[in-house]
N, C-alpha and C positions, 0 to 999 in steps of 0.2 A: 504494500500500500504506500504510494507517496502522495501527500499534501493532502490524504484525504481521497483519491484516488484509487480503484480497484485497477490493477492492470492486467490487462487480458489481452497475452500477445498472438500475434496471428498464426493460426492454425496451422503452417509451416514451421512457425520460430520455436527455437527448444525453450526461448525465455526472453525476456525483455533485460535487456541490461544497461549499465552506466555510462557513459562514452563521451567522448570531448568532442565537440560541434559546431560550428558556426551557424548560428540561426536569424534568420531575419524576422523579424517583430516588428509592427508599428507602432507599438508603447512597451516600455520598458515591464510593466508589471503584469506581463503574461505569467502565468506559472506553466500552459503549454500548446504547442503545436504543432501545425498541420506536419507529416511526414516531406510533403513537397518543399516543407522553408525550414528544413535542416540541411547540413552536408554536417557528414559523420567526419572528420580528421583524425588523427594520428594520437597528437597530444594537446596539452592548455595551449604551448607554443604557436603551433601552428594556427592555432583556433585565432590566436592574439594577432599574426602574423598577418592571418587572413580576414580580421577585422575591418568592416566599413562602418564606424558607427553614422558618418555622415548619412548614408543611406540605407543604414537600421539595421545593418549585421552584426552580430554580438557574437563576441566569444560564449561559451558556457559547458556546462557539464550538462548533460540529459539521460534520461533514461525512458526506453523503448525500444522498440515501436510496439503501441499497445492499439486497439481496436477500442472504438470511443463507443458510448452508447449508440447514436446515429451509424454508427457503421465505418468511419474514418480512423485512416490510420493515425497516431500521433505520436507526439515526442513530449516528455515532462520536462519541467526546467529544474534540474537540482540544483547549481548555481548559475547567475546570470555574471559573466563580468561586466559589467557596462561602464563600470570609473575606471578600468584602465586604460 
């Protein structure tokens, strides 16, 4: 369970797990999103690296992809960097 979230990964995946990402968000206080405004990276680094905050890509930690009630895949936000 994260934030209050049950996650329920898609019936391919063995499990939803942790992962560093670059996500683009229109306001900072997402806690999660769509699978299409992630890209999974390597590590925090690259995630930093590959920041645009001008045009709303945040580094962060997430975990997923989980199957949303409506049926969408998504990504949770376990940390967001957005002051680096």
């Amino acid at each position: 369970m994260v934030n209050g979230y049950s996650l329920d990964p898609h019936p391919r995946a063995n499990f939803a797990k942790e992962e560093f990402a670059v996500v683009r968000i229109p306001r900072v206080k997402r806690d999660r999103v769509p699978a299409a405004s992630v890209e999974i990276v390597a590590d925090l680094e690259t995630a930093i690296a590959q920041a645009d905050p001008d045009n709303k890509f945040y580094p962060a930690k997430v975990v997923g992809p989980a199957r949303s009630s409506e049926g969408t895949m998504l990504y949770y936000i376990i940390d967001l960097y957005s002051d680096l």
